[in-house]
C-alpha atoms as one frame of an Amber mdcrd trajectory, in Angstrom:
protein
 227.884-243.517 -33.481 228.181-240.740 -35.334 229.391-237.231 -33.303 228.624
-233.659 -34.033 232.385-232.639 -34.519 232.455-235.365 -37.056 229.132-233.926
 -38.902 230.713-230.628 -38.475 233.649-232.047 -40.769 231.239-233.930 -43.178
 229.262-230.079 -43.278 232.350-228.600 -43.877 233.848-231.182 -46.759 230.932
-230.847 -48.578 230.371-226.778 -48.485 226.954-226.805 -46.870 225.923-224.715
 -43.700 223.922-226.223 -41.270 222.609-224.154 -38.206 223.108-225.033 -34.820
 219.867-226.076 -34.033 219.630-228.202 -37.223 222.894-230.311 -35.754 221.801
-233.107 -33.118 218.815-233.875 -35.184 221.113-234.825 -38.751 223.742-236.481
 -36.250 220.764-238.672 -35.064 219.780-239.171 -38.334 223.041-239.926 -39.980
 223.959-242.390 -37.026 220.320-244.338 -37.792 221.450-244.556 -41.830 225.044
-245.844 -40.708 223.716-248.191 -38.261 220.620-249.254 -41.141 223.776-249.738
 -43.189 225.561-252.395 -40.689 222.708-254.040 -40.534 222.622-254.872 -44.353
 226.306-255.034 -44.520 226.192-258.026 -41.734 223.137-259.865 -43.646 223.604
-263.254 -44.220 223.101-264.189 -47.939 224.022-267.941 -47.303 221.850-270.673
 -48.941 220.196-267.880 -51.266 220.373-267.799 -54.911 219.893-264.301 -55.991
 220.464-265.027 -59.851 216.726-266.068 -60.791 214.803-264.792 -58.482 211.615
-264.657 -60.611 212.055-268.157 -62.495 212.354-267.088 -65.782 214.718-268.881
 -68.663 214.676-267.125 -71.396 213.007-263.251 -71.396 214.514-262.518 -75.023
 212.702-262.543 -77.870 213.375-264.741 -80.999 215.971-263.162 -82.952 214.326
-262.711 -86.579 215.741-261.720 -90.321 213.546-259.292 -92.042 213.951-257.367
 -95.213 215.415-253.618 -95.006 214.588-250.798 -96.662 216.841-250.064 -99.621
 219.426-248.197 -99.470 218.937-245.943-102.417 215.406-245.117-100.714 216.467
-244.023 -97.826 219.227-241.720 -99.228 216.431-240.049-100.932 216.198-237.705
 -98.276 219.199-237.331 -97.206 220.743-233.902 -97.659 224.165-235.215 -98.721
 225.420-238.772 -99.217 228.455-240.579-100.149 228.879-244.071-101.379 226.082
-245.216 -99.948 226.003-243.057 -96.631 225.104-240.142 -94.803 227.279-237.330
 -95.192 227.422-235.466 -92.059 229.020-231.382 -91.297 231.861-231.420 -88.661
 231.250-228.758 -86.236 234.148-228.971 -84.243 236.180-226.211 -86.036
């Protein structure tokens, strides 16, 4: 259970100003997400296998060779080049 003075701290940590009449409602609230959290924490995962859940082997496709462009053609429109690559301006000075 989560207490006001403690929400006061967590309102306080993170800079943000919460009125007065705004406090027992987000103590309630952030006591039901901690508690939510528990419950989750305290699952049991025994006897589950959560590594192929939908059955499937092999989702990749087939890894295939085609031909490239050449090289000298796609230079073409490069602004600069050198030895077979693109020339690019540092501008980090």
């Amino acid at each position: 259970m989560v207490t006001k003075d403690e929400m006061m701290k967590i309102a306080i940590l993170s800079k943000l100003f919460v009125a007065e009449e705004d406090m027992d409602k987000l103590t309630k609230d952030m006591s039901e997400i901690i508690s939510f959290a528990d419950t989750i924490n305290n699952a049991s995962d025994e006897g589950t296998d959560f590594d192929n859940i939908n059955n499937l082997s092999n989702v990749l496709r087939e890894d295939c060779v085609v031909p490239s462009l050449d090289r000298e053609q796609i230079l073409a429109n490069a602004k600069d080049s050198d030895d077979g690559c693109f020339l690019v301006k540092n501008i980090m000075k």
